[in-house]
C-alpha positions as CSV (number, residue, x, y, z in Angstrom):
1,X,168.6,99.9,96.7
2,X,166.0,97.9,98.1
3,X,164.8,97.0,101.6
4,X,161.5,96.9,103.5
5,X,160.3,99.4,105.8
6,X,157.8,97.1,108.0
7,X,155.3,94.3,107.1
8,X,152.6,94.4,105.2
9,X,154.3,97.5,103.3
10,X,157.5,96.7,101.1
11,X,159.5,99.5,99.8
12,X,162.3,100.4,97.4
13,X,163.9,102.9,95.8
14,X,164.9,102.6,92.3
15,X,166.3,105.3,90.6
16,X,164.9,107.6,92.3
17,X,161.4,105.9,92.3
18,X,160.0,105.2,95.1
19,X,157.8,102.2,95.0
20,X,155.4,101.0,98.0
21,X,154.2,97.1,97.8
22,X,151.1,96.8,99.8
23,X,150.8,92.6,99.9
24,X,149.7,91.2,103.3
25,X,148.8,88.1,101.7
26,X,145.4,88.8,101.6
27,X,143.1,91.5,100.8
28,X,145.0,94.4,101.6
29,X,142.6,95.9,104.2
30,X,142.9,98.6,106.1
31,X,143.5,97.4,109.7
32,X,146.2,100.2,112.0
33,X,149.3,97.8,111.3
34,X,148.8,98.4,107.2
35,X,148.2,102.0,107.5
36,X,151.1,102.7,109.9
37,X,153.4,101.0,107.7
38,X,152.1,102.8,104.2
39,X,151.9,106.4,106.3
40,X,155.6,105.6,107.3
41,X,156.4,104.8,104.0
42,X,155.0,107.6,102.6
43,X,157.3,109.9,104.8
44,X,160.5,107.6,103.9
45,X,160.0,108.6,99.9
46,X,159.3,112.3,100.4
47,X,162.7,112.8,102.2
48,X,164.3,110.3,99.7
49,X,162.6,110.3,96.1
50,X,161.9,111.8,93.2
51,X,158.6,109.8,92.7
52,X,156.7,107.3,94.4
53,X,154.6,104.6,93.2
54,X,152.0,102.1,95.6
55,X,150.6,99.4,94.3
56,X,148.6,96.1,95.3
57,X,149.6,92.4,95.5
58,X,148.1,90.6,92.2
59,X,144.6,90.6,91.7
60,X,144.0,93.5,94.5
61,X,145.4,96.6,95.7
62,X,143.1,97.1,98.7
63,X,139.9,96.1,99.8
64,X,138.8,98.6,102.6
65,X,138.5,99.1,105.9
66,X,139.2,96.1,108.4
67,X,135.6,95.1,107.8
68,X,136.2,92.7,112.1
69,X,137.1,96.3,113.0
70,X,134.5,97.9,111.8
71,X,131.7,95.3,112.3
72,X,133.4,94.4,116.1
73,X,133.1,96.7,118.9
74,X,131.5,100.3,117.6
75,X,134.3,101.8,120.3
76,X,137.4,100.7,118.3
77,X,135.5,102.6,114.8
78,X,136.6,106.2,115.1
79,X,139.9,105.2,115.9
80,X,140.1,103.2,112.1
81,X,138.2,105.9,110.1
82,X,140.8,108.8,111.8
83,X,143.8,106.6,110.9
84,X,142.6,106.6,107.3
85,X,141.7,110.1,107.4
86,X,145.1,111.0,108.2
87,X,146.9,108.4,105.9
88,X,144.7,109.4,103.1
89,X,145.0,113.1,103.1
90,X,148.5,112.3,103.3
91,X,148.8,110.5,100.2
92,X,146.8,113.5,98.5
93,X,149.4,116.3,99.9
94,X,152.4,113.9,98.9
95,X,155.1,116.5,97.9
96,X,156.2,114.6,95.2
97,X,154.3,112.8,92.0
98,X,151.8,110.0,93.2
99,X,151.2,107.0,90.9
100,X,149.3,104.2,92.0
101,X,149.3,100.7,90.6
102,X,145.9,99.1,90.6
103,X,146.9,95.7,90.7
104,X,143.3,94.4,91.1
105,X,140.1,94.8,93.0
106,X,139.9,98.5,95.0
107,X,136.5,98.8,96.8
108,X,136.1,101.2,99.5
109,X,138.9,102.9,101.4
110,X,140.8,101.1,98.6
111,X,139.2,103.2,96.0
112,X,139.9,106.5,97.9
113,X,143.4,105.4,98.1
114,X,143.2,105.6,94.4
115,X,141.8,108.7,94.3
116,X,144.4,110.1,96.2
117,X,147.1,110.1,93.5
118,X,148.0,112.4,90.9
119,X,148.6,109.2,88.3
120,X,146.6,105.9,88.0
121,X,147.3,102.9,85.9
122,X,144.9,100.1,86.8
123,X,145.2,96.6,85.5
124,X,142.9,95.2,83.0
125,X,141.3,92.4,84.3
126,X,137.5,90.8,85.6
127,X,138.1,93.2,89.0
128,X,135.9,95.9,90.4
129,X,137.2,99.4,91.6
130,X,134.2,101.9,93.9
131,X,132.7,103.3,96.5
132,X,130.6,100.2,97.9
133,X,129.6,101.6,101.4
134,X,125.6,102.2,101.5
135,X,125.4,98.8,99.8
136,X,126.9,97.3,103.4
137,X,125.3,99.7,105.3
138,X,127.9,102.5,106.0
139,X,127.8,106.1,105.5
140,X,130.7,107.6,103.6
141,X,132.7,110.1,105.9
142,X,133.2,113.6,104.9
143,X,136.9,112.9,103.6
144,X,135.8,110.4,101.5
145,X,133.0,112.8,99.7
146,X,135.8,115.6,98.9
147,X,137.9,113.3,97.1
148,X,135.4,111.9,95.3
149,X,133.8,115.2,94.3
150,X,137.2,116.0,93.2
151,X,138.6,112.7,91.3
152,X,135.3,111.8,90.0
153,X,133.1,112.9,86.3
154,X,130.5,115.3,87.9
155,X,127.6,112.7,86.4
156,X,129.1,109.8,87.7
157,X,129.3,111.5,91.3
158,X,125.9,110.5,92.8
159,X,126.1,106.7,91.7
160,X,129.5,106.2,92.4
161,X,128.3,107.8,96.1
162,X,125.0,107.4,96.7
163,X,124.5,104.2,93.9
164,X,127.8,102.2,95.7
165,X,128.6,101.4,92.2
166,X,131.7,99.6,91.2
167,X,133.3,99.9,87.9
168,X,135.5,97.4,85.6
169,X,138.4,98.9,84.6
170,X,138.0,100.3,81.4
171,X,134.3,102.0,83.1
172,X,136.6,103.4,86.1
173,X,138.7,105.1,83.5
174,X,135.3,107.1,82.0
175,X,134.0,108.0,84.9
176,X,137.8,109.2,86.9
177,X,138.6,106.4,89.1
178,X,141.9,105.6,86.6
179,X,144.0,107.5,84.0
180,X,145.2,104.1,82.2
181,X,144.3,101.2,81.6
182,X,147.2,98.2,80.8
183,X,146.7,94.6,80.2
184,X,148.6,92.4,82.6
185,X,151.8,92.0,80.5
186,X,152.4,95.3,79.7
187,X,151.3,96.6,83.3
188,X,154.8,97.2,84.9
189,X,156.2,98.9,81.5
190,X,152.8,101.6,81.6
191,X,153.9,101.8,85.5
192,X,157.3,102.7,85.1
193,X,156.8,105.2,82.1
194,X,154.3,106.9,84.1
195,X,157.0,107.2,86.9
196,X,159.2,108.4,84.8
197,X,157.4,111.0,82.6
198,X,156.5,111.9,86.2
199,X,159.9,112.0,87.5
200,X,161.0,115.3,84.8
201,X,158.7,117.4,86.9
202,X,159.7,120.0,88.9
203,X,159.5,118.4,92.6
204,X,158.7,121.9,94.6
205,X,156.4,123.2,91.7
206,X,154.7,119.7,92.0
207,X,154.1,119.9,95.8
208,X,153.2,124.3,95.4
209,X,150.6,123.0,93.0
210,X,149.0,120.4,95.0
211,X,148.9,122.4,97.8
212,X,146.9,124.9,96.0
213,X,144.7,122.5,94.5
214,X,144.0,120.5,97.6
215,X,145.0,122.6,100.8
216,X,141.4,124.4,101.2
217,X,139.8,121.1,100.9
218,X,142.4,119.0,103.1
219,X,141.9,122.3,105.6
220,X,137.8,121.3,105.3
221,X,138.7,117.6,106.6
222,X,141.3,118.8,109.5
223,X,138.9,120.9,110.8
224,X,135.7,118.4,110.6
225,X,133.7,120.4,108.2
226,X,134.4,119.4,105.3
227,X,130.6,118.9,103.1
């Protein structure tokens, strides 16, 4: 079955994967219409899958924030951030497996997107996945620190923070940006055996287990005090 829930996010549902196509012909940001579509998206495959998988257009699967909305009028700002506050906690409490396909560059909010899943394959390739904001000038919000601190190799923490280092590949998969790493060809094949190694787990075991794992953390954000 395949269809598309709204533009920039395509969806279908294959076997009981669902997969989420982020490709708005450009660099993925994260502007309102992208984040409504993936947050609706995301509700779609937890009352219909088994699995679901996002991943980028070719050569990126998201590069941030709407950089005009967040260098344009400082009153439209905390309206952005909250919107990806709430889409990416969501990802993180999905009740199902989360696999993301990094099809290419993730910088920014892209790479806490990628933090967010339980499963990431990223494409080998010349692109760059991290945590670039002090390099522009921007101050990582509290969400953003507890997934880090909770994806990322303890030593790598303060560079990939602080530092606004970004990683190749094969360097994001030492320090816990990515769990695989799959040359272009055989990208889709290590995708889809992830889903569906994934797919044999028990779906309300799954979702008990993230909620453990994450809840008093995700609780931290909700409130605004999260360190």
């Amino acid at each position: 079955m395949h269809s598309s829930v709204a533009e920039p996010v395509h969806y279908s549902l294959t076997d009981g994967v669902a997969t989420l196509h982020m490709d708005d012909g450009k660099a993925n940001a994260f502007g309102h219409e992208m984040m409504q579509a993936l947050s609706a998206a995301l509700d779609r495959a937890a009352g219909e899958a088994d699995v679901t998988v996002i991943r980028g257009r070719e050569g990126v699967l998201c590069g941030g924030f709407d950089l005009k909305v967040i260098r344009g009028d400082p009153s439209g700002v905390p309206a952005l951030v909250n919107a990806g506050q709430d889409l990416l906690m969501k990802a993180w409490l999905h009740p199902q497996p989360l696999l993301i396909g990094v099809t290419g560059h993730a910088v920014a909010a892209g790479a806490l997107l990628v933090l967010t899943a339980d499963c990431r394959i990223g494409m080998d390739g010349d692109f760059r996945i991290g945590l670039n904001e002090t390099a522009i000038g921007l101050t990582l919000p509290a969400f953003a620190i507890e997934l880090a601190e909770a994806r990322l190799d303890r030593r790598a923490l303060t560079m990939a923070t602080v530092g606004a280092r970004l990683y190749s590949p094969d360097d994001a998969l030492n320090v816990g940006y990515l769990d695989q790493v799959a040359v272009p060809g055989n990208f889709d094949e290590a995708l889809a055996a992830a889903a569906e190694q994934m797919k044999q787990l028990d779906k309300a075991a799954v979702a008990g287990v993230k909620q453990r794992l994450r809840g008093a953390a995700a609780a931290r954000v909700a409130l605004g005090n999260s360190v």
